[in-house]
Every structure is written in C-alpha cells, then in structure tokens.
N, C-alpha and C positions, 0 to 999 in steps of 0.2 A: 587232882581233879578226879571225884570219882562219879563214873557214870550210869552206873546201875538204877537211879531212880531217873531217868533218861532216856533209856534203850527203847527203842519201840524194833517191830518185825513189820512189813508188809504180810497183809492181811492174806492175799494170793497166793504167798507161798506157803501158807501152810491147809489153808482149804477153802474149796470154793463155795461151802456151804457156809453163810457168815454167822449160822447158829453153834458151829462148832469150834470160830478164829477163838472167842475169847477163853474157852477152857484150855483150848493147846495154848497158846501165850500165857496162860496164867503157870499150866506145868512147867515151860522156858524160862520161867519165871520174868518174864521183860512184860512192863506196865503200857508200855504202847503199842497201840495200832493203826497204823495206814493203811486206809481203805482205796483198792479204786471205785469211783465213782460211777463208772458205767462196767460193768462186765456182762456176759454172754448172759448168764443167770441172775443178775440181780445188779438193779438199776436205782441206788441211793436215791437222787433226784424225782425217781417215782413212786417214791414212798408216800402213803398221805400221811396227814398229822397223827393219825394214829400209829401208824407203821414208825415212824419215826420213832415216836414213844418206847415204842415196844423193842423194838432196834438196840436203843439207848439203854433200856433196862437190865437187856441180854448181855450191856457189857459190864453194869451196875453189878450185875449178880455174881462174876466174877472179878468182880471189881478192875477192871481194866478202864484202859481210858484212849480213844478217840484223839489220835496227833492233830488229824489233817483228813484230806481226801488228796486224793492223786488223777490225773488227765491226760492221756497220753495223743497227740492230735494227727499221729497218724503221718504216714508218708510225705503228705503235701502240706500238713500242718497250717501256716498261714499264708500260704505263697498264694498268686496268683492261680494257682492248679484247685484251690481248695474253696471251697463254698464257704468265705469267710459269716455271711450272715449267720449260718448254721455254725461255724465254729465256735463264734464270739455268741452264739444263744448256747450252746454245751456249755462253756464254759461259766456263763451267768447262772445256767442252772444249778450247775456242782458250784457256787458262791453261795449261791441261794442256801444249799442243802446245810455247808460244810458253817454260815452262820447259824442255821437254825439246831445244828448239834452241837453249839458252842466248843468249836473247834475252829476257828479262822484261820487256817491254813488249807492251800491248793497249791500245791505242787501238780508243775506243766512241766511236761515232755514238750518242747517245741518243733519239732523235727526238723524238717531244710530249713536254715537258715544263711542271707548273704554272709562271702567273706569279706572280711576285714581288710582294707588296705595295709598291706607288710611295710614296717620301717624299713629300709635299708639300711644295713650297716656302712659307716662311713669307718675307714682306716685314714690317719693323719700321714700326709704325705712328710715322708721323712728325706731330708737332703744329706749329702754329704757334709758337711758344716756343721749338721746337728746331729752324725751318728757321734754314739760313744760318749754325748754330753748329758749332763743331766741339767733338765731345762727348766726353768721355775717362771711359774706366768708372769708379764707382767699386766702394767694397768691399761695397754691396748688388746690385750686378747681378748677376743669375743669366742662363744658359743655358740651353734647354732644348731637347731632341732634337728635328726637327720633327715633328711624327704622322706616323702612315702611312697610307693610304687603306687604308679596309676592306676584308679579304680577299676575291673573287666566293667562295662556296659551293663553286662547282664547283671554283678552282682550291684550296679549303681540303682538299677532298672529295680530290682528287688528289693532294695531298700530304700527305694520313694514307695514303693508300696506296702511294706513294714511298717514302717514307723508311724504311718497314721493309724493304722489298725494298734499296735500298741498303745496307743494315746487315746483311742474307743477302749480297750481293755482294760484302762488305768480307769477312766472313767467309772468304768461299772464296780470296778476293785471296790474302788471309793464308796459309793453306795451300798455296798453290803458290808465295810467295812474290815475284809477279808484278805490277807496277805498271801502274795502270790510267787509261788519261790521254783525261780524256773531251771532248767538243762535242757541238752539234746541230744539222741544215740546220734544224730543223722548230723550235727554239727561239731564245730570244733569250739571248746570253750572258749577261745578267744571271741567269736562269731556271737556266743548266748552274752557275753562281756558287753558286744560292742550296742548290742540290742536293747541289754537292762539298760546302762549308761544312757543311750540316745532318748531312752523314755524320759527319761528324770523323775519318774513318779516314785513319791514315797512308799505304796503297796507293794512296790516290786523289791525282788531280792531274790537272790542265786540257793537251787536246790543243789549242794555242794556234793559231787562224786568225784574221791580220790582214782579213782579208776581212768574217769574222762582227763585229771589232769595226769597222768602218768601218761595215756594215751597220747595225747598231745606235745608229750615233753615238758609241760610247763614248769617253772620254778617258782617250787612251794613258798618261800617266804616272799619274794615278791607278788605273788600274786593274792597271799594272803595280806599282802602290804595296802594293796590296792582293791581287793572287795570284801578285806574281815568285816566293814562293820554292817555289808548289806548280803551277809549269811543269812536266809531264814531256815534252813531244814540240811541234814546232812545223811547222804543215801549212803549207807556203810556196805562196801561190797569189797573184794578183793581180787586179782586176777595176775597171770604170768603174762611179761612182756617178752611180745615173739618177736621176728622180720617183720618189716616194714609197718612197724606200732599195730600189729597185731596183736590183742589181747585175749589171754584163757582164762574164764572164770575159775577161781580157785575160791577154799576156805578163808575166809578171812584169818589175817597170820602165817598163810602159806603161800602168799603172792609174794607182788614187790612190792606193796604198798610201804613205805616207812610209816607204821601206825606213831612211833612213839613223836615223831618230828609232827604228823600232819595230827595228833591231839597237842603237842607243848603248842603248835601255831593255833591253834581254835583256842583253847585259852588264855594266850598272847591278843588275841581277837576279842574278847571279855564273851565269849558264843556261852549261853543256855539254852539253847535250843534244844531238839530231839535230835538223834542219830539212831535212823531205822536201817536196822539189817536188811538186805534185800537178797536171799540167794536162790532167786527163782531160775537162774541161772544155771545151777546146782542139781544131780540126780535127788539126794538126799538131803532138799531143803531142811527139815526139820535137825537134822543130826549139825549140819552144818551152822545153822543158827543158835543152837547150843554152845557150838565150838567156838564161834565168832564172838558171842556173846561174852563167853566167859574168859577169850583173850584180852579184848577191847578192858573189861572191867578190872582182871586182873593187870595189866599195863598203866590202867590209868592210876590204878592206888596208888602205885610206885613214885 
C-alpha cells in the first residue's frame, strides 16, 4: 500500500495565510490540504462566489487538491451548555462551503461527549469439581451478554439530548450531500463510537486518530473489526505514552504509534481515503511533516 498520492497536511500548520498553504505543500511534496473552515483570519464559508473561485484556482496553480474542511465545536460542543441552533447553522455552513469546492468531506472535532455504559467483566465461577478438568460445552450451556454498569444520570441526561441533535445533523449531511467524519480531544473514542452508532446515518463516519486510540487503550484490530468500513478521513499524528494516558506529541515514527500494524489494519479495512498530517502540535511543523511524511510513505511500500 503506497501512500504518497494520499497524504494531505493540515492547511494551519504550515501558515495562516491560505495564499502561501499551497506552495509549501507542494515543496512537502503531499497533494492534500485540510482547511479549517473558520479561523481568526479567514472564514471559508464567507467567501462569495467569486472568492471561492479564486480560492480554488490558487490551489490549481500549484496543483494541489482540497481533502475536506475541518470544525472544531469548541468546549461545549453539542451539549446542553452550547447554542445548538448556532452550532448546527456552523456547521451547515462549512457543508455548504466544503460542497461547493467539490470536496465533501467535514471533519468535526465534537468535544464533550456522554460516556458510554462499561461492560463488566464477568469471570466464570469456577468450583472445586471443575479445577484441573478440561471442560468441553455441552448442548445445555448457554451464553449470556455480560451486563453493563448503570448509566450515571447525567451521562443518560446527555444523551436524550445528543442524539436528536445528531439526527438534525444527519439531516442537513443529507442535503448537501456531504460526509461527515467525526473525533473528540475532549472525549473518549469509545464515547465518539457510541454517538456515530446511535445515529445510524449513512453521512456519518469516524475521523480516525491513532493517537486518541492509543490514549484510550483501545485495541487496534478489534476496533478496526468494528468501525473499518465507516473510516472517512485519517488524522496522522504521533505522540509518547506517559502516566496516567497522558500523551506527548512526537514526530511521527518517534511515538508509540505501531504505524506499520495501524496501515496493514486500514488496508485490511479496503480504507482509500486521505491521511492528513497534523503536527500543529509540534514547534517545527514544517520539518516534522516532512519527517512524518516520508516515514508513513517509506513503511507503507514495504
């Protein structure tokens, strides 16, 4: 699997002037760019048709290409705390935008999100009769699911008020025809899991950070078992795992990320997608993107 005609960088980490993203990406040599949609200095969505135009051409001229747009919704994100009308109008706008540069992807940051009910682990009670034996089912054993700990209130509370805002979100997806591929610094991917899932909407689909699953602990083929084929976008970052899943951004290839297991699982997945560098994290985005770049591609030949 080779990834080089693939790689895109976030557009912010290499400058906030978007007249200059597509000449340094072209030097990095990586054909993609992820824009945010709203920053301090310049506001995609309020571009008018001409601006657009002109937008467009600026990345023509270095022949680059337009992944996606990106949204990040801030502290209280969809919670109760947040001015949902205004968030779900943000975000309809950057649908608006990210169809009309024939690029239909948005990538959401979702921030607070409820947690998830935790399985408990059930251990099989073992008797004396049955140590030492090796036990083979027979046609009366049953299985049964293990429980799940009880919902907290507040995170129940949260998610009667999620999940219909999801379902306005899918709505609008729909309409602009725009695929919407989510995460969260502020949650736990189990939590962004239980969100997409409960939607059911076919616009929706996981903006994939090795980082968030290392954070979490997750295990990589399982949980690529269970959302490979609703990947839309792959955030490439890397970082050291501290105390208590504390994580330090690092070069990509200098973390712990296992690059070479979480690519054989994305193409285990049948994923074409894009994989944007993101190392805004980083004093020396530019060098670091370089580095990241040309590990990623050089691993992936192999």
């Amino acid at each position: 699997m080779n990834l080089s005609s693939r790689l895109a960088v976030t557009a912010s980490s290499l400058s906030s002037d978007p007249r200059l993203v597509p000449t340094l990406a072209r030097q990095l040599n990586l054909p993609g760019l992820l824009f945010d949609a709203y920053t301090r200095d310049f506001s995609i969505p309020d571009l008018s048709q001409t601006g657009r135009r002109e937008f467009q051409q600026v990345l023509r001229n270095q022949d680059r290409r337009i992944v996606g747009l990106r949204v990040d919704l801030g502290q209280y994100g969809l919670s109760a705390k947040a001015d949902i009308d205004q968030q779900l109008s943000r975000l309809e706008r950057a649908m608006d935008s990210a169809a009309g540069l024939m690029s239909p992807l948005l990538c959401v940051d979702l921030g607070p999100l409820p947690t998830p009910p935790k399985v408990r682990v059930v251990n099989p009670k073992v008797t004396p009769d049955m140590a030492g034996l090796i036990l083979l089912p027979t046609a009366f054993d049953t299985t049964e699911a293990p429980p799940e700990e009880p919902q907290s209130p507040a995170d129940a509370a949260f998610i009667t008020h999620l999940d219909p805002v999801m379902y306005e979100l899918g709505q609008r997806a729909d309409r602009y025809g725009v695929m919407l591929a989510f995460r969260s610094e502020l949650a736990s991917f189990a939590a962004v899991e239980r969100t997409v899932q409960a939607a059911a909407c076919p616009w929706f689909g996981f903006d994939l950070d090795p980082v968030a699953l290392m954070r979490d602990g997750a295990e990589l083929d399982a949980t690529f078992a269970r959302v490979g084929p609703l990947i839309r976008h792959v955030r490439a970052r890397d970082a050291v795992l501290g105390t208590g899943h504390r994580t330090q951004p690092a070069v990509i290839g200098k973390g712990g990320v296992d690059w070479t297991h979480f690519l054989t699982n994305l193409h285990a997945a049948d994923y074409h997608g894009w994989m944007t560098i993101d190392p805004v994290e980083l004093s020396d985005r530019m060098a670091a993107t370089a580095a990241g770049a040309g590990y990623l591609v050089k691993i992936s030949a192999n």
